[in-house]
BAMI-720507 format. One record per atom (N, C-alpha, C): residue number from 1; residue in one letter; chain; z, y, x. Coordinates in steps of 0.02 Angstrom, whole numbers. Layout:
% residues N
ROPA seq type mol     up  north   east
ROPA NUM    a   A      Z      Y      X
...
This chain:
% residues 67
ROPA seq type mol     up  north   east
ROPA   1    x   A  -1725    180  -4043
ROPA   1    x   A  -1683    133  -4078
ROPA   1    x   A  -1699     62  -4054
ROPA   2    x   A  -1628     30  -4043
ROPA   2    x   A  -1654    -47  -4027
ROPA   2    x   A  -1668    -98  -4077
ROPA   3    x   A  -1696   -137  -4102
ROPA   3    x   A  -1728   -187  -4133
ROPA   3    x   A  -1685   -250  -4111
ROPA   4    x   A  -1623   -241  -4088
ROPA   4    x   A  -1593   -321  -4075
ROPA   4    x   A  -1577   -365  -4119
ROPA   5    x   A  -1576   -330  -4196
ROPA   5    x   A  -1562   -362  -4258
ROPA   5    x   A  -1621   -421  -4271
ROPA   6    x   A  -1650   -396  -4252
ROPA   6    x   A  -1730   -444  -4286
ROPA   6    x   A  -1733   -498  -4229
ROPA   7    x   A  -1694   -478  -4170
ROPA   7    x   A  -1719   -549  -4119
ROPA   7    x   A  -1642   -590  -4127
ROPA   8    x   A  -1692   -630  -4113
ROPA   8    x   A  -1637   -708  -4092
ROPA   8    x   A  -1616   -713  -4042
ROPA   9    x   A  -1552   -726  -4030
ROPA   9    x   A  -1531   -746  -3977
ROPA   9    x   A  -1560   -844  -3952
ROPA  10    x   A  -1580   -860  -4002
ROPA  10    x   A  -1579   -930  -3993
ROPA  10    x   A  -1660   -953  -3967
ROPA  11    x   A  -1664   -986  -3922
ROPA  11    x   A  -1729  -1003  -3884
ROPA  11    x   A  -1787  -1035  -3951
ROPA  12    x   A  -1777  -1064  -3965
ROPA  12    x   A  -1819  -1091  -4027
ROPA  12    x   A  -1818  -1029  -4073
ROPA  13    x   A  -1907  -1020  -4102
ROPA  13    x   A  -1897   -975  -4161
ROPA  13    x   A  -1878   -975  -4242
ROPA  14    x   A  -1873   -978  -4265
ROPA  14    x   A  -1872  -1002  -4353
ROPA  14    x   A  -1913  -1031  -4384
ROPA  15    x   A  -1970  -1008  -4357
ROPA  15    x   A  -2040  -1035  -4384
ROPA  15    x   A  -2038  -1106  -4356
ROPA  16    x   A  -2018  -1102  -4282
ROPA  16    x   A  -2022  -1162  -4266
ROPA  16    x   A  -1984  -1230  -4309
ROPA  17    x   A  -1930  -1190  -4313
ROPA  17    x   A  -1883  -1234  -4365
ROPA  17    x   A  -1890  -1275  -4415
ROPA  18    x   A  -1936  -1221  -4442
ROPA  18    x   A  -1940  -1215  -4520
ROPA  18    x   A  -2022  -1256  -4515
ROPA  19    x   A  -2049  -1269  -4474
ROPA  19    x   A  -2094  -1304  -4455
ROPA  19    x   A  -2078  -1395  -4442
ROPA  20    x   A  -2011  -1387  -4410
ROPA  20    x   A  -2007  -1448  -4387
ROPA  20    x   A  -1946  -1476  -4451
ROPA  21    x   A  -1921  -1443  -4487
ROPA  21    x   A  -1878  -1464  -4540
ROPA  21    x   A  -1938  -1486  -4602
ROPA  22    x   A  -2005  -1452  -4602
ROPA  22    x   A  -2023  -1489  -4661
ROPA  22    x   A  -2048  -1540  -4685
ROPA  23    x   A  -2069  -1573  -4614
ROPA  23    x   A  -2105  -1652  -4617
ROPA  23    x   A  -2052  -1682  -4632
ROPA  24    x   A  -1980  -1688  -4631
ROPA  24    x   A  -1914  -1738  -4636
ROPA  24    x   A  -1914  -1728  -4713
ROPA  25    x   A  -1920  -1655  -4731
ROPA  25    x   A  -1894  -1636  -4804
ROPA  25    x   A  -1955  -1655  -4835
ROPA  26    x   A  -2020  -1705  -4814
ROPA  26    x   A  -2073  -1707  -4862
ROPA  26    x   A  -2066  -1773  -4873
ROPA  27    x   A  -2053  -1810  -4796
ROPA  27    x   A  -2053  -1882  -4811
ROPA  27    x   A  -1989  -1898  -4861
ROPA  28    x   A  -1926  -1861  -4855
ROPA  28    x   A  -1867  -1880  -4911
ROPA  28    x   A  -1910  -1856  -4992
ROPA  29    x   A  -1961  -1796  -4994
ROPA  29    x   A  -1962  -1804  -5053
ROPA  29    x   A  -1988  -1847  -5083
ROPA  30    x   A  -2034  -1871  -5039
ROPA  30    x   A  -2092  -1939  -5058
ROPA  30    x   A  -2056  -2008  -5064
ROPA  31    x   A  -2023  -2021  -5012
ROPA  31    x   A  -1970  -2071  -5032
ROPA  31    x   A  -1921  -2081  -5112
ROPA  32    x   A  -1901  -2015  -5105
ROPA  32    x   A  -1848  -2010  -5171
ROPA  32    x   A  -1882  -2024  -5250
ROPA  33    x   A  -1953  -1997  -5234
ROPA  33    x   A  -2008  -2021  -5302
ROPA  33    x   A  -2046  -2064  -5299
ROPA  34    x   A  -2050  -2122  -5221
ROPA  34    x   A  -2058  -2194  -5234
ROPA  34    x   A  -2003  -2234  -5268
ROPA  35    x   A  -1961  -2218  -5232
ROPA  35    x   A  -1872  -2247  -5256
ROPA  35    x   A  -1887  -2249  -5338
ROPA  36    x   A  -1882  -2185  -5365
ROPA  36    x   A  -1878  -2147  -5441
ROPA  36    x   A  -1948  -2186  -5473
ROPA  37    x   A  -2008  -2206  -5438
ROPA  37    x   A  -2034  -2253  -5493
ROPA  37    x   A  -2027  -2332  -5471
ROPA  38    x   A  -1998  -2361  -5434
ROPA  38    x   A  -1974  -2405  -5415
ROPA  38    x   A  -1939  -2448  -5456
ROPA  39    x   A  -1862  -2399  -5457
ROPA  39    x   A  -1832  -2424  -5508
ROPA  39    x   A  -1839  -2420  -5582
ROPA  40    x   A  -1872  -2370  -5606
ROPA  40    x   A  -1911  -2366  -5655
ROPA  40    x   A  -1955  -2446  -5691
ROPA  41    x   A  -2002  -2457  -5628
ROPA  41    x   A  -2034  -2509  -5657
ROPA  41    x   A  -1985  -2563  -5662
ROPA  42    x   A  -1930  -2587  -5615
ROPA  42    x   A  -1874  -2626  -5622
ROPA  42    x   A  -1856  -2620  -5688
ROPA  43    x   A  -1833  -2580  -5695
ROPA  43    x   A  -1802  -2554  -5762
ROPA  43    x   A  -1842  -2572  -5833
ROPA  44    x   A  -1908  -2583  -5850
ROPA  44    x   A  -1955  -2604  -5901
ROPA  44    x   A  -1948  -2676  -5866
ROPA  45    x   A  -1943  -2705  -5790
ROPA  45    x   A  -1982  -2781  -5800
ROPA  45    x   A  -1905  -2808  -5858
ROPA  46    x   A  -1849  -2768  -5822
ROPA  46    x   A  -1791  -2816  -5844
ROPA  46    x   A  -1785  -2817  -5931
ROPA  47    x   A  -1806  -2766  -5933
ROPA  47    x   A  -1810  -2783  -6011
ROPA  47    x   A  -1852  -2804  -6053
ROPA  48    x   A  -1931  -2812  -6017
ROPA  48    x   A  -1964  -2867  -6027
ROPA  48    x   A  -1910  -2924  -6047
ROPA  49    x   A  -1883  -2949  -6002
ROPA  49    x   A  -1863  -3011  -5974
ROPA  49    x   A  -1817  -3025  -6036
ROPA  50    x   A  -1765  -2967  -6066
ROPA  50    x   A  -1715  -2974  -6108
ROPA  50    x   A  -1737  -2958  -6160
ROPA  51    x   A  -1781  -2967  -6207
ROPA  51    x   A  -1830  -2944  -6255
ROPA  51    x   A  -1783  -2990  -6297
ROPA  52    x   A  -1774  -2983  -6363
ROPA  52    x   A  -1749  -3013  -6413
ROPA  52    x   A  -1808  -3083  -6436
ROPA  53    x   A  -1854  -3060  -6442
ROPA  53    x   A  -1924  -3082  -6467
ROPA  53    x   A  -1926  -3155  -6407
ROPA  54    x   A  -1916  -3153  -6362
ROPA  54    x   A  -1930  -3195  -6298
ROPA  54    x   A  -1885  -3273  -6317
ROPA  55    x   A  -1815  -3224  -6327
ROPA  55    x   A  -1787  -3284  -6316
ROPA  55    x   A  -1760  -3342  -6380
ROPA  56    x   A  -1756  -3397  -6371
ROPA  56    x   A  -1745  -3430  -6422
ROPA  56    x   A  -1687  -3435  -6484
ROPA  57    x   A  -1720  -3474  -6522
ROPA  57    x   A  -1674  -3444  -6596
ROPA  57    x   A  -1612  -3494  -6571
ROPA  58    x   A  -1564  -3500  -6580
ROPA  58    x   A  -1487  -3530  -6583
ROPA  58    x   A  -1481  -3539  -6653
ROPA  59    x   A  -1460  -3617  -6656
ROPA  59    x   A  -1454  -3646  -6731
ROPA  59    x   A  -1384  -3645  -6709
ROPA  60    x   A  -1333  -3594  -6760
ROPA  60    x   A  -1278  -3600  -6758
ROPA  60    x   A  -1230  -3638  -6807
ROPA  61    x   A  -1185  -3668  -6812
ROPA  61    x   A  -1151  -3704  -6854
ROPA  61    x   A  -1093  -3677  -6868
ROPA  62    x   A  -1078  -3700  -6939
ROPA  62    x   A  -1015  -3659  -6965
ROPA  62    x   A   -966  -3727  -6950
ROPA  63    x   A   -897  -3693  -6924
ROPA  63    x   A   -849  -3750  -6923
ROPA  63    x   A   -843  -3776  -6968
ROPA  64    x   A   -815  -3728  -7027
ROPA  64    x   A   -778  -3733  -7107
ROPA  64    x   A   -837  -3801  -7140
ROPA  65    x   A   -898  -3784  -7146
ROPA  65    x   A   -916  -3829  -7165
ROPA  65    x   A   -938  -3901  -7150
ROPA  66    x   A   -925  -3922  -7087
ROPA  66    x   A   -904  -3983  -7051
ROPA  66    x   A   -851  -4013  -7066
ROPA  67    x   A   -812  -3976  -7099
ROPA  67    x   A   -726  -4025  -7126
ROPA  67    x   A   -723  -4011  -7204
């Protein structure tokens, strides 16, 4: 019986592939969960920034009672 099923026609093996596909697929995952706490910390400074507490009181005036 021939075994041609199991071979590749293709000069590179799978392993090889699957070798050289996973350094790309490690650095995107590492990237994607710098990104993901990145904006994260963005995300707390800005609302630091918009804190109710921070910003100043506004003395508002009523029209009605000016006339």
């Amino acid at each position: 019986m021939n075994d041609s099923s199991n071979t590749s026609n293709s000069p590179i093996s799978p392993e090889t592939l699957l070798g050289l596909a996973t350094a790309p697929f490690l650095v995107g995952f590492l990237a994607s969960r710098s990104l993901t706490q990145t904006l994260t910390d963005l995300g707390v400074a800005s609302e630091e920034i918009f804190r109710g507490d921070r910003l100043p009181l506004l003395q508002v005036r009523d029209d009605e009672s000016e006339h």
